[in-house]
N, CA, C and O of each residue as an XYZ file, in Angstrom:
552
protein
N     -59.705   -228.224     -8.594
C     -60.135   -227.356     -9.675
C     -61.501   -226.796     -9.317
O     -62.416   -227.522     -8.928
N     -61.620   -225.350     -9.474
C     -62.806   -224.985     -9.089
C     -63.782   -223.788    -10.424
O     -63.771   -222.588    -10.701
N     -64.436   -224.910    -10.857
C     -65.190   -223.619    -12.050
C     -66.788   -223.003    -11.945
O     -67.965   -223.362    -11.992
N     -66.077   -222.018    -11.801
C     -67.036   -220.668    -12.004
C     -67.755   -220.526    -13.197
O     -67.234   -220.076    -14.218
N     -69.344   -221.012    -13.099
C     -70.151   -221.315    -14.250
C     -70.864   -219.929    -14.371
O     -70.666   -219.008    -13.578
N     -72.021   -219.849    -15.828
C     -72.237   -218.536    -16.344
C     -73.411   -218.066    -15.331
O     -73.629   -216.892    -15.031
N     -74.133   -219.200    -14.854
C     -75.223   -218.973    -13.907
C     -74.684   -218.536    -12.600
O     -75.189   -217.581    -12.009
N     -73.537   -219.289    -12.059
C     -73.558   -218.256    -11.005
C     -72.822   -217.107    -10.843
O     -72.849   -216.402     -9.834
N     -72.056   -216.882    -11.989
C     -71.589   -215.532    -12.314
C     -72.714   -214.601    -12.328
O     -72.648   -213.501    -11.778
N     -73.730   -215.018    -12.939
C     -75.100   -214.083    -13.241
C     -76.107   -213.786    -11.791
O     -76.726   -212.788    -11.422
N     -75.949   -215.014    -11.261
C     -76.582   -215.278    -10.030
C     -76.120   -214.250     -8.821
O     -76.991   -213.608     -8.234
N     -74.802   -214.117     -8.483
C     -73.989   -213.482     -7.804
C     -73.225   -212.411     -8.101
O     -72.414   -212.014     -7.266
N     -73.328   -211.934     -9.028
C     -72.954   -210.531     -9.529
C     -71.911   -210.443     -9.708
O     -71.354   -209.417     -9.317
N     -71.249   -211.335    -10.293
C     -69.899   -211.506    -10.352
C     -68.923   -211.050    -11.496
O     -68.290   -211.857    -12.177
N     -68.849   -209.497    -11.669
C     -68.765   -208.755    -12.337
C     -67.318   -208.677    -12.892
O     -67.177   -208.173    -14.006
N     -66.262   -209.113    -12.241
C     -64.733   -208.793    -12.490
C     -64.093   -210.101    -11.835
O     -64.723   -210.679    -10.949
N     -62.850   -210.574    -12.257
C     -62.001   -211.586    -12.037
C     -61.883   -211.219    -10.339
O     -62.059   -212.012     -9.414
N     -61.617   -210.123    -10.271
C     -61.414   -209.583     -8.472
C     -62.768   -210.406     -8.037
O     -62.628   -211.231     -7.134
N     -64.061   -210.237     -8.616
C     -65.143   -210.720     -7.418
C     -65.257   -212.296     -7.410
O     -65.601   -212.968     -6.437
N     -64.784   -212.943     -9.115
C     -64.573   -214.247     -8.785
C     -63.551   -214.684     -8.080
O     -63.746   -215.900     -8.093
N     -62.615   -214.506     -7.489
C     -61.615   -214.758     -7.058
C     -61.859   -214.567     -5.763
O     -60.932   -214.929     -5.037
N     -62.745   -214.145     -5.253
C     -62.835   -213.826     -3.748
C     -63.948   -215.099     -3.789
O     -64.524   -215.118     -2.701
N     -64.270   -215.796     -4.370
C     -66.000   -216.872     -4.111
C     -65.117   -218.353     -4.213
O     -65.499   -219.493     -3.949
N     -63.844   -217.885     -4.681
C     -62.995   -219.372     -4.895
C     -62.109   -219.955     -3.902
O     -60.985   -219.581     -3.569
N     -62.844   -220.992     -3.460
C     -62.053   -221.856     -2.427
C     -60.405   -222.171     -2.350
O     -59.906   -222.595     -3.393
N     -59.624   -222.014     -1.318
C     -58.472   -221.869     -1.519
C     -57.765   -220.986     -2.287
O     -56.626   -221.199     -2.702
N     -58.497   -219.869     -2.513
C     -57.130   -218.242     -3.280
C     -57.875   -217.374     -1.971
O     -59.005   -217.459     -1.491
N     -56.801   -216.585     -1.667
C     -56.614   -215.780     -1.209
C     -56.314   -213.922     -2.166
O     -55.561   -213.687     -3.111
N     -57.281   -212.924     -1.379
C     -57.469   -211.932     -2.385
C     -56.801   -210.637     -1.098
O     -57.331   -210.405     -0.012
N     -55.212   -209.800     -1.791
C     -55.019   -209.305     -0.819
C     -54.593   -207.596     -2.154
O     -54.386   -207.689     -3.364
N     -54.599   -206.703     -1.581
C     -54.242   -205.221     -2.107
C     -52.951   -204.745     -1.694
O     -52.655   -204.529     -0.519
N     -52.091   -204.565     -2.803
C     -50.931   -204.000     -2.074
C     -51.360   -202.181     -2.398
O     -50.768   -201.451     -1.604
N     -51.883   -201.739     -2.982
C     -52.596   -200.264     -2.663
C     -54.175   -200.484     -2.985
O     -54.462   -201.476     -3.656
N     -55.310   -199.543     -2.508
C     -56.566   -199.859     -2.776
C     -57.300   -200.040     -3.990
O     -58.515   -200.193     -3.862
N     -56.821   -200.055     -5.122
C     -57.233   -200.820     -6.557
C     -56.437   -201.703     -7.098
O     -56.730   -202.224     -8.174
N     -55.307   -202.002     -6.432
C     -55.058   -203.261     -7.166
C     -54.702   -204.762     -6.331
O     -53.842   -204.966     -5.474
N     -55.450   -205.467     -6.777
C     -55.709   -207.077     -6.144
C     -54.834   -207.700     -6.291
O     -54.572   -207.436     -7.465
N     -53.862   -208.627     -5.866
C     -52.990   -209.662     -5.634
C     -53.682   -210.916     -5.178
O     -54.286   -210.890     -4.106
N     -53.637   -212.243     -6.058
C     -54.567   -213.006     -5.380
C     -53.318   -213.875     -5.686
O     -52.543   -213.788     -6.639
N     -53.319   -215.020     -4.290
C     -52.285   -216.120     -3.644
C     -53.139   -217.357     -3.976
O     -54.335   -217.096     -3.844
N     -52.959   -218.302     -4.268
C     -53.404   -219.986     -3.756
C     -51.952   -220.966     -3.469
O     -51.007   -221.044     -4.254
N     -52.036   -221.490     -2.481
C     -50.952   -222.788     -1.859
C     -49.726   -221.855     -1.438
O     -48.567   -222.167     -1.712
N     -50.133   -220.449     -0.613
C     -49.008   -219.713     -0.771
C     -48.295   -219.240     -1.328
O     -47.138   -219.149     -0.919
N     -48.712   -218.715     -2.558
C     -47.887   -218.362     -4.290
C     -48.580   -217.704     -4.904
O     -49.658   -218.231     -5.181
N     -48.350   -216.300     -5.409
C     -49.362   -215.572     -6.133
C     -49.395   -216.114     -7.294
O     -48.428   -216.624     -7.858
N     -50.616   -216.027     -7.756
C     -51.566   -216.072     -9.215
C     -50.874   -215.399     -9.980
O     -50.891   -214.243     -9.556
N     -49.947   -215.521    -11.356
C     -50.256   -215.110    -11.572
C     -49.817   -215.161    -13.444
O     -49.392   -214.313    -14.228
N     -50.263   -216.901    -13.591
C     -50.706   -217.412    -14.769
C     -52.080   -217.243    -15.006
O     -52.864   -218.075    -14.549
N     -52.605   -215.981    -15.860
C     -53.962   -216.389    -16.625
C     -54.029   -216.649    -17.882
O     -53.056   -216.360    -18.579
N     -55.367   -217.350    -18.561
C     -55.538   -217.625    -19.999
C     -56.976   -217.679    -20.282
O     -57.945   -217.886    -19.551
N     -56.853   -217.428    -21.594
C     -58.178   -216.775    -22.272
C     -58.486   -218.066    -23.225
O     -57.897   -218.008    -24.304
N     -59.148   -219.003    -23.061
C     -59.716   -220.365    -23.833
C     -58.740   -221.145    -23.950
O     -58.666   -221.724    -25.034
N     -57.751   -221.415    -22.991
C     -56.599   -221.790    -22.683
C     -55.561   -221.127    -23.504
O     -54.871   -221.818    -24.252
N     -55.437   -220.196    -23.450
C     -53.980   -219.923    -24.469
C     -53.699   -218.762    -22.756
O     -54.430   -218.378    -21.843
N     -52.394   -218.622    -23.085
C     -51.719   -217.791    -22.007
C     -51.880   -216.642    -22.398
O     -52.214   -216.564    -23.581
N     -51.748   -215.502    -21.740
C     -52.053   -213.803    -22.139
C     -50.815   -213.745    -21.071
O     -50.367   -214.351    -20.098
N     -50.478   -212.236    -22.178
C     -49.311   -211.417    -21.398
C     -49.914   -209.980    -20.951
O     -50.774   -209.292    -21.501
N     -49.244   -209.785    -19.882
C     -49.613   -208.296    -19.153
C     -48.253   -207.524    -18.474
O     -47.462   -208.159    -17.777
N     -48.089   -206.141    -18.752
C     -46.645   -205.913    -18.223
C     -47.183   -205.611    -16.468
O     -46.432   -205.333    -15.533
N     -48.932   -205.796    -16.411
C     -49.217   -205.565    -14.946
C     -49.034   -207.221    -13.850
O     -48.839   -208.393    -14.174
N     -49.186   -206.655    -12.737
C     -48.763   -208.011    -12.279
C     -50.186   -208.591    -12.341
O     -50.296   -209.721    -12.817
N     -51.747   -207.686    -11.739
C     -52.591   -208.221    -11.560
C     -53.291   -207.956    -13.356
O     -52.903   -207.181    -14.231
N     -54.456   -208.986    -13.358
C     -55.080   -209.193    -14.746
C     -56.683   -208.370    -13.885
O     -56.940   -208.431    -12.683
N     -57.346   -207.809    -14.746
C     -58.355   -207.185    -14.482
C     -59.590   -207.679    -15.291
O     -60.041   -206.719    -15.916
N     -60.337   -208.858    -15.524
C     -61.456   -208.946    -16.509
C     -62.326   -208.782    -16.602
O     -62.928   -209.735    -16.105
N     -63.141   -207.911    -17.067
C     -65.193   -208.116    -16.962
C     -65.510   -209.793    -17.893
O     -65.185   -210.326    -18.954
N     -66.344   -210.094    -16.667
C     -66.653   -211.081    -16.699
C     -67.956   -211.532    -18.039
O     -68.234   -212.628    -18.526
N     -68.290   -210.712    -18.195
C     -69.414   -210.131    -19.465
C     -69.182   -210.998    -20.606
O     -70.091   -211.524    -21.249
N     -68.084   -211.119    -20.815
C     -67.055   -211.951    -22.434
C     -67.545   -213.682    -21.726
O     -68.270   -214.510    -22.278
N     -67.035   -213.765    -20.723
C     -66.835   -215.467    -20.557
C     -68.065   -216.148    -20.273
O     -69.038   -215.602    -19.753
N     -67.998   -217.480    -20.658
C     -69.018   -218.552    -20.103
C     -68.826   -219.213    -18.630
O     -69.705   -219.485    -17.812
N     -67.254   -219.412    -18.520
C     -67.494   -219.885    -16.897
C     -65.399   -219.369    -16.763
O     -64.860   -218.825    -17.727
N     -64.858   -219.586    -15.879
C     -64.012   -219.195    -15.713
C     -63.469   -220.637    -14.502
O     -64.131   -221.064    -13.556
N     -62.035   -221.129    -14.979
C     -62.116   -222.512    -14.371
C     -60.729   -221.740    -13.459
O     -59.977   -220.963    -14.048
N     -60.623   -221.929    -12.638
C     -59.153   -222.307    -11.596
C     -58.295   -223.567    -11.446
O     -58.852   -224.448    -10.790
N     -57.674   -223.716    -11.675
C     -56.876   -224.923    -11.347
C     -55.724   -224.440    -10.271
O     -54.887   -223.565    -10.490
N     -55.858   -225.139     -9.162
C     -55.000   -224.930     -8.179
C     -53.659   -225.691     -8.662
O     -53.646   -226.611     -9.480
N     -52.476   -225.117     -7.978
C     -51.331   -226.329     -8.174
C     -50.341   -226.554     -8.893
O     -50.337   -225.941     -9.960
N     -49.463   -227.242     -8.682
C     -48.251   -226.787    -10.152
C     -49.180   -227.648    -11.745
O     -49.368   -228.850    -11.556
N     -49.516   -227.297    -12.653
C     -49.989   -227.867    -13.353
C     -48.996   -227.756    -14.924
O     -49.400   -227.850    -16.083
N     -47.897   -227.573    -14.515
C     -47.267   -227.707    -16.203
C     -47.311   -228.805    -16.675
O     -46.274   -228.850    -17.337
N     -47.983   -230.060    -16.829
C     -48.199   -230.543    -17.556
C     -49.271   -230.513    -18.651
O     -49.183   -231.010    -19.774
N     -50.680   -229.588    -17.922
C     -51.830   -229.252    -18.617
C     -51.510   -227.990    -19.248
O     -52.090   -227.696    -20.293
N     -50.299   -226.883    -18.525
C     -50.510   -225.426    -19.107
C     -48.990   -225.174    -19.613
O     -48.721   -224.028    -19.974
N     -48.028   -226.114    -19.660
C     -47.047   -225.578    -19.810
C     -45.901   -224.330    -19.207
O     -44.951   -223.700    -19.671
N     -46.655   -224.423    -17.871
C     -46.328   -223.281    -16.972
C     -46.264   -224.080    -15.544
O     -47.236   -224.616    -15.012
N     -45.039   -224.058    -15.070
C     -45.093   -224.973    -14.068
C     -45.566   -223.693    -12.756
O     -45.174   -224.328    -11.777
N     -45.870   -222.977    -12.436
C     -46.792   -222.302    -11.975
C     -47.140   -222.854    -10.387
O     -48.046   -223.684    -10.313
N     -46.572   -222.500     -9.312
C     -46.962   -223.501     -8.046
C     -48.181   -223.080     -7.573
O     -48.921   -223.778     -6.879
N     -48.542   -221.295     -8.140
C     -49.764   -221.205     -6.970
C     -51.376   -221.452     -7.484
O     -52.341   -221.665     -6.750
N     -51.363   -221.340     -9.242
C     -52.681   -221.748     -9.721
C     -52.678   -220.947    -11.125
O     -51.881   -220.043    -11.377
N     -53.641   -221.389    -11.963
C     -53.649   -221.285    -12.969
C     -55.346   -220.867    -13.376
O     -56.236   -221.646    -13.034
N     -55.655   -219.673    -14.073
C     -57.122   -219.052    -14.341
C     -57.471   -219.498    -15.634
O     -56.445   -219.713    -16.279
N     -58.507   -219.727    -16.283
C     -58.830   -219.715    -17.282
C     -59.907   -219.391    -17.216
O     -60.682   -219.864    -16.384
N     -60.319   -218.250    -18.317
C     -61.231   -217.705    -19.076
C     -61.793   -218.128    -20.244
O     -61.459   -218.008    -21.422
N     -62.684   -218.630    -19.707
C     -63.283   -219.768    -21.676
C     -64.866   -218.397    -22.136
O     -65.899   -218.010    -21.589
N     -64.314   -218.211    -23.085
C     -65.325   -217.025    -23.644
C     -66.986   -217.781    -24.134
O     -67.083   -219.002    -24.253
N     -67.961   -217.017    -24.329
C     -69.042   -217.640    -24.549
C     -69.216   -218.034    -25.893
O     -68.946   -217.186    -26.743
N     -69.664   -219.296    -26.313
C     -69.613   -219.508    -28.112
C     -71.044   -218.971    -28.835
O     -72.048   -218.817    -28.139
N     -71.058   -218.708    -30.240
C     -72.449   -218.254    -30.356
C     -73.095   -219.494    -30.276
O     -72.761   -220.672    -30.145
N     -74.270   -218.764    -30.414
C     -75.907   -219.954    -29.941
C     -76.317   -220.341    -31.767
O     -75.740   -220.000    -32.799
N     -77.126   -220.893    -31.615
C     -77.946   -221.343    -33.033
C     -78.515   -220.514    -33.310
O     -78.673   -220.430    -34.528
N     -79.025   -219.656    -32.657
C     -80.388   -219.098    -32.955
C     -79.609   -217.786    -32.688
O     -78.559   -217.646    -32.059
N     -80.608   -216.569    -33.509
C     -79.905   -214.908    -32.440
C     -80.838   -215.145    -30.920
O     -81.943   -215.670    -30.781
N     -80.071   -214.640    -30.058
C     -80.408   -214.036    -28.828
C     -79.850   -212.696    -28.618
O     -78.777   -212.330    -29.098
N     -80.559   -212.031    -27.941
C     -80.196   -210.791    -26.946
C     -80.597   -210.644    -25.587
O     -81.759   -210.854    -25.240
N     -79.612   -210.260    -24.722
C     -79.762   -209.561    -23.824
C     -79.644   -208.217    -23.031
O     -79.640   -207.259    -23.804
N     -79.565   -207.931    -21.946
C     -78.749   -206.548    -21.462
C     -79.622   -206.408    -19.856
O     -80.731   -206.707    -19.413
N     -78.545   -205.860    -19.428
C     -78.599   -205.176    -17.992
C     -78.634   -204.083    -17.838
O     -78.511   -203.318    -18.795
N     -78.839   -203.578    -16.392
C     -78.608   -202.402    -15.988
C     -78.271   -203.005    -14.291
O     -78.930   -203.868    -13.710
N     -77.070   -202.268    -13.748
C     -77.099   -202.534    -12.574
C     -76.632   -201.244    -11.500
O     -75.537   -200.707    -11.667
N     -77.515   -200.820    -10.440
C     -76.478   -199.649     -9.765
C     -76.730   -200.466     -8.453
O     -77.554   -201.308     -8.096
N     -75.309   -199.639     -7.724
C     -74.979   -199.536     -6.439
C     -74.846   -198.793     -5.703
O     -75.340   -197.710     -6.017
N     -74.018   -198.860     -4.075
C     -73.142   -198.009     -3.450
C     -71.948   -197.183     -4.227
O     -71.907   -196.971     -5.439
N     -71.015   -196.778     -3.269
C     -70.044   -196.232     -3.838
C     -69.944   -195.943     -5.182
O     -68.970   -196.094     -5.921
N     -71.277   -195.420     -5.484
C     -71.023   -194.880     -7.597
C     -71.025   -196.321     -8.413
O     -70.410   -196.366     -9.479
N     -71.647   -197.391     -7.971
C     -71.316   -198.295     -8.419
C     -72.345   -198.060    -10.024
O     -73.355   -197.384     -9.826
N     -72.192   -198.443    -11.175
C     -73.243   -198.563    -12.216
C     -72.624   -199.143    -13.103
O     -71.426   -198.954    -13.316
N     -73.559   -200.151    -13.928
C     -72.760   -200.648    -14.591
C     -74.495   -201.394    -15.928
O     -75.543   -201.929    -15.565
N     -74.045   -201.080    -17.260
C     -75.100   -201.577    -17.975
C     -74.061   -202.830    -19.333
O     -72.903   -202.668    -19.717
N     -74.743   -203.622    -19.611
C     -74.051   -204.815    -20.150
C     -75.371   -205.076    -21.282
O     -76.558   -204.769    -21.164
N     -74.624   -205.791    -22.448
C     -75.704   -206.410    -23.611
C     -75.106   -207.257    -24.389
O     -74.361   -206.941    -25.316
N     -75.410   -208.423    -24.042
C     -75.234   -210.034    -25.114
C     -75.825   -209.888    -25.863
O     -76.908   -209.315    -25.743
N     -75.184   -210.530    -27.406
C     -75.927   -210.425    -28.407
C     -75.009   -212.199    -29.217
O     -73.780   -212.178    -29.284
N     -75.539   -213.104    -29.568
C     -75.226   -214.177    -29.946
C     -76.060   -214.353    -31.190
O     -77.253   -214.101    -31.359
N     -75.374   -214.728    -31.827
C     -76.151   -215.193    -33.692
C     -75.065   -216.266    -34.442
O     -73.934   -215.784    -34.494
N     -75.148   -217.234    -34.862
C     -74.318   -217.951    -35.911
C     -74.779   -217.328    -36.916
O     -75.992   -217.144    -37.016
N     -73.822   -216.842    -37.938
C     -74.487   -216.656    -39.399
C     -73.923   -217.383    -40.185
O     -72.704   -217.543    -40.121
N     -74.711   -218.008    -41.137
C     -74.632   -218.716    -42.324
C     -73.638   -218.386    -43.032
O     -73.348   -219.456    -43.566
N     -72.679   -217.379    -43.520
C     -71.670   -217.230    -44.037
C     -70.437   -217.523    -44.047
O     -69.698   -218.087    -44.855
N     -70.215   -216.728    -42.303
C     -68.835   -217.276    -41.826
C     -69.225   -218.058    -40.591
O     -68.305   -218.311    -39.814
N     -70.413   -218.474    -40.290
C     -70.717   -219.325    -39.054
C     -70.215   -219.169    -37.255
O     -70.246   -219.954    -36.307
N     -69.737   -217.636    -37.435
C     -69.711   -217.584    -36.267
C     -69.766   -216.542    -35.954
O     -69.031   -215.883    -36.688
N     -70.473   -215.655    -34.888
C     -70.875   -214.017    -34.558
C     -70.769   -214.355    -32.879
O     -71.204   -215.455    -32.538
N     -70.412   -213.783    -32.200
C     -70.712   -213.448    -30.728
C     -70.523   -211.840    -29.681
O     -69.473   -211.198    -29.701
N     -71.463   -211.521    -29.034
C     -70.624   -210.165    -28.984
C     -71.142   -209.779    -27.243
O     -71.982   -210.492    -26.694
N     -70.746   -209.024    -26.793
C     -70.385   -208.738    -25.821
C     -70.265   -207.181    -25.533
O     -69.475   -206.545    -26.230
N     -71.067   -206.459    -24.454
C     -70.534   -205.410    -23.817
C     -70.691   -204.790    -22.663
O     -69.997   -203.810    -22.389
């Protein structure tokens, strides 16, 4: 099992499921045309993901995420239907989203690159007293 925490997502620029997936030991990241990613582990494409463990459906084969929403993002290599209910031989993603904080916080980015790269992002976390839970993301 290999999890991808919020620091080094932040640390490493790890902007989309494509760039975590290339930093993770044992998956393999291959293109069957130049935007879309196919990623393999134990010889078997990926291609059980889940969002705070619950399963998500896609009529695409590959899942595309900004990483912006989550706190760490775990892999589990392996047939694991006993933990996911998906007997699944090549691995299993999970996306655990960030919970709010106690306090408000804010943040935000700005990031450019090569190839047209740009990209600006802003956390915003608050519990409120009412319904006790706010988190937001963009």
């Amino acid at each position: 099992m290999s999890v991808i925490g919020l620091q080094r997502l932040e640390a490493q620029s790890l902007f989309s499921t494509d760039d975590v997936m290339r930093h993770v030991t044992g998956v393999n990241v291959s293109f069957y045309d130049t935007q879309r990613p196919l990623y393999f582990a134990r010889g078997f494409q990926i291609t059980d993901f889940q969002v705070d463990g619950l399963p998500t459906y896609s009529g695409a084969i590959n899942q595309e995420y900004d990483t912006v929403f989550y706190d760490r993002i775990e892999v589990i290599r392996g047939a694991n239907g006993l933990l996911t209910g998906a007997g699944i031989p090549s691995a299993t993603v999970n996306l655990l989203r960030k919970p709010p904080g106690k306090d408000f916080d804010a943040s935000s980015g700005v990031s450019a690159g090569t190839w047209d790269f740009r990209r600006m992002q802003a956390d915003v976390t608050h519990r409120s007293p009412k319904t006790g839970v706010f988190a937001a993301a963009w």
